[in-house]
C-alpha positions in Angstrom: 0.0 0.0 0.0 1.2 3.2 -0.6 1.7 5.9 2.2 1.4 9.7 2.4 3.7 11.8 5.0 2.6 14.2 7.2 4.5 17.4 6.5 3.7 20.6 8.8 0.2 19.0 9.7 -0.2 17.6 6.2 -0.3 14.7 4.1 2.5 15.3 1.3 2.9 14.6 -2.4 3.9 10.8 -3.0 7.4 10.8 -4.0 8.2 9.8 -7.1 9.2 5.6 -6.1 6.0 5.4 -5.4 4.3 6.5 -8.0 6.3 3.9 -10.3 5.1 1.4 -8.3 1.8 2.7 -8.8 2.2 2.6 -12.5 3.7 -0.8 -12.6 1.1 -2.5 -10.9 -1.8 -0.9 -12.8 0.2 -1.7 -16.3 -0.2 -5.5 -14.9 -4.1 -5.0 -14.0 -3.9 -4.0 -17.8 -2.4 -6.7 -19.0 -3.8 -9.8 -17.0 -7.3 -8.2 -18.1 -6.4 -7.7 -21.8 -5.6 -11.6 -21.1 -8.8 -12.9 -20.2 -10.7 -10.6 -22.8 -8.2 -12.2 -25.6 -8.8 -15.6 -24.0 -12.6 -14.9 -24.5 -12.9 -13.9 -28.2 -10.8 -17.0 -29.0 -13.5 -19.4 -26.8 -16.1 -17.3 -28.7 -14.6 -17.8 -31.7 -14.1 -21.8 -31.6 -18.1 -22.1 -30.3 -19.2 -20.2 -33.5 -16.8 -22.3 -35.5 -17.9 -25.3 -33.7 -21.9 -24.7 -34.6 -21.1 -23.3 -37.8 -19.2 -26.5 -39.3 -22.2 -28.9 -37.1 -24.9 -27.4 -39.6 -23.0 -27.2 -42.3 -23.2 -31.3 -41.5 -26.3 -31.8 -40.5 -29.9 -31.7 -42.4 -33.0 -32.1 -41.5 -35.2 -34.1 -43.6 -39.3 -33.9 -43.7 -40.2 -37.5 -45.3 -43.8 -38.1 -46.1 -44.2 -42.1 -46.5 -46.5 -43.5 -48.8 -48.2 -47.0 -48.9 -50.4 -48.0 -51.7 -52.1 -51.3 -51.8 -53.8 -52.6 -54.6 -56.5 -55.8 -54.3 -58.1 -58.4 -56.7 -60.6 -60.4 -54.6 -62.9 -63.4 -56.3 -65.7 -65.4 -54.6 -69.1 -65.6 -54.2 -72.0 -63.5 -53.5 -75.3 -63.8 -52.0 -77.9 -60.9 -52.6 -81.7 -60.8 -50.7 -83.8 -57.2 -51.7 -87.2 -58.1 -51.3 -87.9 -54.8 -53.6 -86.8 -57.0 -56.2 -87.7 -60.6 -54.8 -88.5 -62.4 -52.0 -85.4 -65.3 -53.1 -82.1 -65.2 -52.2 -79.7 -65.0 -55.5 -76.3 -67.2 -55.2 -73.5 -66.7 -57.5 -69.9 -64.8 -57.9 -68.7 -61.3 -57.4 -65.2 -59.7 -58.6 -63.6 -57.1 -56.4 -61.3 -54.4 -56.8 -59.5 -51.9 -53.7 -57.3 -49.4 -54.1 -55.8 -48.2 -50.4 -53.7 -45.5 -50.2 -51.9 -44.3 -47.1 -49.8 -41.0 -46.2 -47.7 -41.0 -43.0 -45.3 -38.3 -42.5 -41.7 -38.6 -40.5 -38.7 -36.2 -39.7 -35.3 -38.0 -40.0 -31.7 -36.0 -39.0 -28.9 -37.0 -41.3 -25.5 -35.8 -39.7 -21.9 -36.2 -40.2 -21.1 -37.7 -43.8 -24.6 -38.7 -44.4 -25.6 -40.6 -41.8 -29.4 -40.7 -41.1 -30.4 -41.5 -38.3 -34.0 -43.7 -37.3 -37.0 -41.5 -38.6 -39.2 -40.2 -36.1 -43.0 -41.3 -37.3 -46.0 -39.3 -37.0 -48.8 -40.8 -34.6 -51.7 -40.2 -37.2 -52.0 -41.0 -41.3 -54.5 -40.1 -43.5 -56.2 -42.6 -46.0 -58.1 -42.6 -49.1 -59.5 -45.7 -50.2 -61.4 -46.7 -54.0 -63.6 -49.8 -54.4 -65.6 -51.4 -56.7 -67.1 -55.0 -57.2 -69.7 -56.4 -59.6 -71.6 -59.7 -58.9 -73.9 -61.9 -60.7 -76.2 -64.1 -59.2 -79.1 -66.5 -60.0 -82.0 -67.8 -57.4 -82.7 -71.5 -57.2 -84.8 -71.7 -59.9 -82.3 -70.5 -62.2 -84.6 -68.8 -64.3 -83.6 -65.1 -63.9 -80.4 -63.5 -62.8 -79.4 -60.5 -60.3 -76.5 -57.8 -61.9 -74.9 -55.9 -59.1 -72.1 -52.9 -58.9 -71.0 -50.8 -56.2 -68.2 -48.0 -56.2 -67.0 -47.3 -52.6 -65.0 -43.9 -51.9 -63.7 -43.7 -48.6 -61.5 -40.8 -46.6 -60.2 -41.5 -42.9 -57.7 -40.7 -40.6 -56.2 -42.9 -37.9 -53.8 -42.8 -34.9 -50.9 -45.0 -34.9 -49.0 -47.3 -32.1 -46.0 -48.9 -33.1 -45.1 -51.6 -30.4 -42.9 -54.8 -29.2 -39.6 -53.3 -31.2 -41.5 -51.9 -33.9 -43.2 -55.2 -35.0 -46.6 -54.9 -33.2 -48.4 -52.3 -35.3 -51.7 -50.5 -34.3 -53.7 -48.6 -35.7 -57.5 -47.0 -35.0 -59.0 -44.4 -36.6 -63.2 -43.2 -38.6 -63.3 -42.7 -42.3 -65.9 -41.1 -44.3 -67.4 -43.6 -46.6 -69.8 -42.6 -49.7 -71.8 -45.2 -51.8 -73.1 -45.3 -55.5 -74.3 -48.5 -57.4 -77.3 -50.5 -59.1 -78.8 -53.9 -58.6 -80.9 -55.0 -62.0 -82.9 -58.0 -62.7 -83.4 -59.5 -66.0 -86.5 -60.7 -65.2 -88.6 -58.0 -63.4 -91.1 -55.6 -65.9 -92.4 -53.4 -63.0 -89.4 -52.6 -60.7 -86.4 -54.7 -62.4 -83.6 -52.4 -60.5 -82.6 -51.0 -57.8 -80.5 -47.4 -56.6 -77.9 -47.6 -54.6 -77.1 -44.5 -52.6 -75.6 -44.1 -49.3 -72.8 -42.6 -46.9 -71.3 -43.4 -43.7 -69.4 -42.8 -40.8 -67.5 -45.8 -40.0 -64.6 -46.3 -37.3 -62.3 -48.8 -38.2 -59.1 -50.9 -36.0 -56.1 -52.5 -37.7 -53.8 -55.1 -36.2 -50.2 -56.5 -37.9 -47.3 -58.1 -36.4 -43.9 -58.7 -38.3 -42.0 -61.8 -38.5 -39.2 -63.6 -40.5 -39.7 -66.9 -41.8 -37.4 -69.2 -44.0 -35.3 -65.8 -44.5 -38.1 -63.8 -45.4 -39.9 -61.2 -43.6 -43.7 -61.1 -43.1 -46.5 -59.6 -42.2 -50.1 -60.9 -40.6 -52.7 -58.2 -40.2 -56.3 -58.4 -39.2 -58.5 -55.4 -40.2 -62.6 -54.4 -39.3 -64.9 -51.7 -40.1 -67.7 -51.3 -38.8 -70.3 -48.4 -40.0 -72.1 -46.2 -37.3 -74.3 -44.0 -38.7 -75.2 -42.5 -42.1 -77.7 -41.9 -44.7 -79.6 -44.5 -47.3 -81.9 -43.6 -50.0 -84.9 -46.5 -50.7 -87.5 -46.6 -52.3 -90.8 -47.5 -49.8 -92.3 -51.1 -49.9 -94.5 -51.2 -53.5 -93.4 -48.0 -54.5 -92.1 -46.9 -58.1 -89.1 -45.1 -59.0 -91.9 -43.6 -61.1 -93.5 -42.0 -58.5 -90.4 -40.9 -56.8 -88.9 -39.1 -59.6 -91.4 -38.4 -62.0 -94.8 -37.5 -59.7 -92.5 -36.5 -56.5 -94.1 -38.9 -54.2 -91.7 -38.7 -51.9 -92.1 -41.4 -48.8 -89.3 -41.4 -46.5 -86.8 -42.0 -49.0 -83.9 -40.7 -47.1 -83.2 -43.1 -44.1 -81.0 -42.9 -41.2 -79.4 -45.8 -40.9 -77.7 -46.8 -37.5 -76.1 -50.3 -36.5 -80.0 -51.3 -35.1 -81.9 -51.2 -38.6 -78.2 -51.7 -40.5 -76.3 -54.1 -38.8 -72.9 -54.2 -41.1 -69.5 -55.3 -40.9 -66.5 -55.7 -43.0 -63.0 -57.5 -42.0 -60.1 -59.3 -43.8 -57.7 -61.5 -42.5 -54.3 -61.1 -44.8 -50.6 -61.8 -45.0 -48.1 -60.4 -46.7 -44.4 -61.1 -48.6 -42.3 -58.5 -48.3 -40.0 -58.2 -51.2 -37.3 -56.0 -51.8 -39.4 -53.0 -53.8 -43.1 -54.3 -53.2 -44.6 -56.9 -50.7 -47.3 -59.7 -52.2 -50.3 -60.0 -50.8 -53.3 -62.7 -50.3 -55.7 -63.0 -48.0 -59.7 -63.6 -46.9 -62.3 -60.5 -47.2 -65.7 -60.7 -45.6 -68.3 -58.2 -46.1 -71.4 -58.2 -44.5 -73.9 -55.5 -45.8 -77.8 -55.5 -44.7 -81.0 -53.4 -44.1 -84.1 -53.3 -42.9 -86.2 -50.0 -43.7 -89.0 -48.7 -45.2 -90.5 -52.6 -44.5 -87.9 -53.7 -47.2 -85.2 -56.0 -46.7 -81.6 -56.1 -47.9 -78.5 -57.7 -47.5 -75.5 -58.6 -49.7 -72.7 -61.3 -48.4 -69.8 -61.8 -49.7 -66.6 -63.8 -49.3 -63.7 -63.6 -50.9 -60.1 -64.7 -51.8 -58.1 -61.3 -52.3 -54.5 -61.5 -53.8 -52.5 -58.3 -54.5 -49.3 -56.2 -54.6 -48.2 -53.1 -51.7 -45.8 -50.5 -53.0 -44.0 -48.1 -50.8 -43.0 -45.1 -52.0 -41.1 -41.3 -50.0 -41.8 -37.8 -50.7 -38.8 -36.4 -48.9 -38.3 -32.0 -48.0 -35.1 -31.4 -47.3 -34.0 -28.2 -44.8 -30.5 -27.3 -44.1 -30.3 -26.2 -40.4 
């Protein structure tokens, strides 16, 4: 510390020693603090470097996963509209479905290219196209039934991926609208029949993976079942005549609700995965009935379904 003298009752001047130590010691305040500032730029420095060269290796990748599947299902038909006839009609129906899936995921690729696992979405959207045609005879044999149906459906469905990622959930409601014809060969009055309808219909999916003899498979169980929705019919003995031409309308918009139209439609399948598409066959059951307007309906079918799954990506790449 440095020390004034008293000189005549006061404190004098320091002398010149000490203010060169004075000088000194502030010159190496200066310098240890230039030190640590120096020291801190060149930290600085290396962190921004640091970050800079991690981004300039790193990307971020949005990839939206698609999975179309496309069915051919043969087998037979029964049909029951007592509109048309009181008989059942027995015989064979074609089927075609088109299923498309969209399921987005985020995957990091870092350092040289190396992606890491994608990170899935819970929930998908679906849109799904199909059509069948049947013909079938009573037991007489005398007079045949020509069906169609086109099917579009639109649903969305939550996802759970389980057991290592070979248990696969899923659950979800679709929107489901209706358009087809059912004519009889036979029939002067009233030979045919409208088909109109749409539905609300939650659906469940279940597949597990496995390997076998090298290969990997899959075994997945699906069911729909509709819960509510709209049908149009004509009343019990009357014409389209009078619906259409006279406007005699009769109730011809329905409700329909799983108490006056019980229906249900599952399929058990497996499926070969290959290297660039996966083979598929399997069982369809669809189980459609009615009872309004004091007319009767139902059409059951089974089938044998064989058919191809395709993957394909949609990938968004953004450089962090």
């Amino acid at each position: 510390m440095t020390t004034m003298k008293k000189k005549n009752g006061r404190l004098s001047k320091p002398t010149n020693n000490c203010l060169a130590r004075i000088t000194k010691d502030n010159l190496i305040f200066l310098q240890m603090k230039n030190r640590h500032a120096i020291l801190s730029i060149i930290v600085t420095t290396l962190l921004i470097t640091v970050q800079v060269a991690s981004a300039q290796n790193e990307e971020r990748i949005t990839r939206t996963e698609i999975t179309n599947t496309k069915l051919i299902g043969f087998g037979v038909s029964q049909i029951l509209d007592t509109y048309i006839s009181q008989e059942h009609y027995n015989g064979t129906e074609i089927r075609f479905i088109d299923h498309t899936e969209r399921r987005k995921a985020s995957v990091t690729t870092k350092y040289d290219d190396i992606a890491l696992s994608p990170i899935y979405r819970k929930w998908s959207a679906s849109i799904t196209h199909k059509a069948f045609i049947s013909s079938t005879t009573p037991r007489s044999d005398d007079n045949k039934n020509l069906a169609g149906l086109y099917t579009l459906g639109i649903g969305r469905q939550r996802h759970w991926d389980l057991l290592a990622n070979k248990l696969h959930l899923k659950a979800g409601i679709a929107g489901q609208a209706d358009i087809g014809f059912l004519y009889n060969t036979r029939n002067g009055n009233n030979p045919g029949q409208i088909r109109l309808g749409i539905n609300i219909l939650p659906h469940a999916d279940a597949g597990y993976d496995f390997e076998a003899f090298g290969k990997r498979f899959t075994v997945d169980y699906k069911i729909q079942i509709p819960l509510a929705g709209f049908m149009f019919t004509p009343h019990y003995g009357q014409s389209y005549y009078e619906i259409f031409t006279r406007g005699n309308y009769d109730h011809n918009i329905v409700v329909t609700t799983p108490f006056n139209a019980p229906s249900m439609q599952h399929s058990l399948q497996m499926r070969l995965h290959l290297k660039h598409m996966s083979i598929t066959l399997g069982y369809l059951g669809d189980y459609q009935q009615a009872k309004v307007n004091n007319l009767k309906y139902h059409n059951y079918s089974h089938l044998v379904v064989v058919g191809l799954t395709r993957r394909f990506h949609i990938v968004k790449t953004l450089t962090e």
